[in-house]
BALOBA-1460 file (C-alpha; in Angstrom, 3 decimals):
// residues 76
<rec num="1" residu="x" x="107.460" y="98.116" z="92.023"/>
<rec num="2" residu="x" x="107.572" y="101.532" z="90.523"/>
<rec num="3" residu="x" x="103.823" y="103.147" z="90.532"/>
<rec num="4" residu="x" x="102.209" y="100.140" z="92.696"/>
<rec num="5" residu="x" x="100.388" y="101.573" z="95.367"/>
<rec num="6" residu="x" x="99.274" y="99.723" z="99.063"/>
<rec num="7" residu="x" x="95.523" y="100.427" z="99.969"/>
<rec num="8" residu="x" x="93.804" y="98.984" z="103.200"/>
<rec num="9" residu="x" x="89.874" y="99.085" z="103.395"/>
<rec num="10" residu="x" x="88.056" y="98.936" z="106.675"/>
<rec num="11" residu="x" x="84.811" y="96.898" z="107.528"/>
<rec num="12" residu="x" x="83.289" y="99.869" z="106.798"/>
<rec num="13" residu="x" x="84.471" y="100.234" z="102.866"/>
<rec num="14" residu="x" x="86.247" y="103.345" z="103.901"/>
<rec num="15" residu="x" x="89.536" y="103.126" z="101.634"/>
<rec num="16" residu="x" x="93.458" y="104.522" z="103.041"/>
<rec num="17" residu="x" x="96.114" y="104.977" z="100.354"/>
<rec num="18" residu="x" x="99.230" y="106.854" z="99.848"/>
<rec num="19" residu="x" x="98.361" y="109.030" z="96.531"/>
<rec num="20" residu="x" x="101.713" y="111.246" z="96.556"/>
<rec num="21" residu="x" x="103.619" y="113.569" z="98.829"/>
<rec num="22" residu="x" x="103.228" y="117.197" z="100.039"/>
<rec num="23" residu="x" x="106.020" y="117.874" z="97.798"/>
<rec num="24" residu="x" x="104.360" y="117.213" z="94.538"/>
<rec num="25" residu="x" x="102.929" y="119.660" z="92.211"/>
<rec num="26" residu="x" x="98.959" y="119.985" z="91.815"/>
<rec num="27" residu="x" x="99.176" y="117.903" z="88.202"/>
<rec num="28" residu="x" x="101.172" y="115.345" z="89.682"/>
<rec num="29" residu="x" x="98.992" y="114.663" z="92.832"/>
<rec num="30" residu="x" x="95.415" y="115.547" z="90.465"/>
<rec num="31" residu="x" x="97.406" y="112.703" z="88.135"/>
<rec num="32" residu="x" x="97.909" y="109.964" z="91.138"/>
<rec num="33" residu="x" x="94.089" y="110.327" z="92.440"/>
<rec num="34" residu="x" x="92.484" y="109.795" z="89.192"/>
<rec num="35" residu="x" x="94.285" y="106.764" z="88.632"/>
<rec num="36" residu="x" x="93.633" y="105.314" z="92.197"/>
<rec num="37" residu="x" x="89.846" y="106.129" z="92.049"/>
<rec num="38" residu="x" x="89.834" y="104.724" z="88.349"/>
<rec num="39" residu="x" x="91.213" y="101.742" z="89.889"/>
<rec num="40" residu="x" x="89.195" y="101.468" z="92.556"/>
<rec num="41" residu="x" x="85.942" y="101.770" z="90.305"/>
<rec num="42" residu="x" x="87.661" y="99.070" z="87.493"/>
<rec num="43" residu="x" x="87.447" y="97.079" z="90.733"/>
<rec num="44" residu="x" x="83.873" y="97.307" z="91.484"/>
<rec num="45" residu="x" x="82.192" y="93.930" z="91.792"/>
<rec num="46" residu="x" x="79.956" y="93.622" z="88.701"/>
<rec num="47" residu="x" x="77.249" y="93.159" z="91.758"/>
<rec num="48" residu="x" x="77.520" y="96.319" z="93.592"/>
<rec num="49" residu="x" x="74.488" y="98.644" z="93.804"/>
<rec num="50" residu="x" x="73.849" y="101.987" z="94.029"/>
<rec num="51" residu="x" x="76.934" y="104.669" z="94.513"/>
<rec num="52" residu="x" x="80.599" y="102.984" z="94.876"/>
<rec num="53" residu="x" x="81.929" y="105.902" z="95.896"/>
<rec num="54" residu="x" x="80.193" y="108.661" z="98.397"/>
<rec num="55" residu="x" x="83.030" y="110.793" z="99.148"/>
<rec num="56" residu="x" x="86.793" y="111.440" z="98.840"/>
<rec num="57" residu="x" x="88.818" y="113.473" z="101.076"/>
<rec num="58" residu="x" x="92.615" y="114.187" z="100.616"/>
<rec num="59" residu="x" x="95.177" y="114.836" z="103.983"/>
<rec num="60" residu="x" x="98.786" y="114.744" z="105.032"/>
<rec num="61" residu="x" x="99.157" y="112.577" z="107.591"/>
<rec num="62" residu="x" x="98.248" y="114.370" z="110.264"/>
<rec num="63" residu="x" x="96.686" y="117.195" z="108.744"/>
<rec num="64" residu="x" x="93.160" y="118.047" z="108.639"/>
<rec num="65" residu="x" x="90.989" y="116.844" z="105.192"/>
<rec num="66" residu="x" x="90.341" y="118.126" z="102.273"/>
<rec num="67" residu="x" x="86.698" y="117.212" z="100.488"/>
<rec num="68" residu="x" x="87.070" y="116.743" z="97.053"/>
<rec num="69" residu="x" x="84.314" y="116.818" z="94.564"/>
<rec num="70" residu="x" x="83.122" y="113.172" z="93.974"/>
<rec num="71" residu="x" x="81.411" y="113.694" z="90.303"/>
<rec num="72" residu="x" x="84.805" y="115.664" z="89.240"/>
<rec num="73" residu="x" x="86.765" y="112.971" z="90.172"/>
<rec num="74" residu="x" x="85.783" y="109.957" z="88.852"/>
<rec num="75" residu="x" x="84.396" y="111.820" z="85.852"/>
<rec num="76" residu="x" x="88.172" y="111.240" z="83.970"/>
């Protein structure tokens, strides 16, 4: 469907998805990863403890990563 995105998550609880393309604008991209990461902490077992999520980090495919600021983005 339109908007549904595929995640996998390792052993590890490190989490893959597809947020957007290389072609889309900053807003559009900024858009896509605030709604994934306020999926993914809607998600959170009610049991969890301490931090959900450490750290995020954007790349292409086979480009290198980019950290992003954890507090800024699940803040919205």
């Amino acid at each position: 469907k339109g908007g549904a995105v595929e995640f996998r998550a390792e052993k590890a609880g490190i989490v893959h998805a597809g947020v957007g393309k290389a072609s889309f604008s900053k807003s559009a991209l900024a858009e896509n990863v605030n709604a994934f990461l306020g999926a993914i902490m809607k998600a959170k077992p009610t049991g969890a403890k301490g931090t959900y999520v450490q750290s995020v980090t954007l790349s292409s495919t086979m480009g290198p990563g980019v950290k992003i600021d954890v507090s800024e983005a699940t803040s919205s």
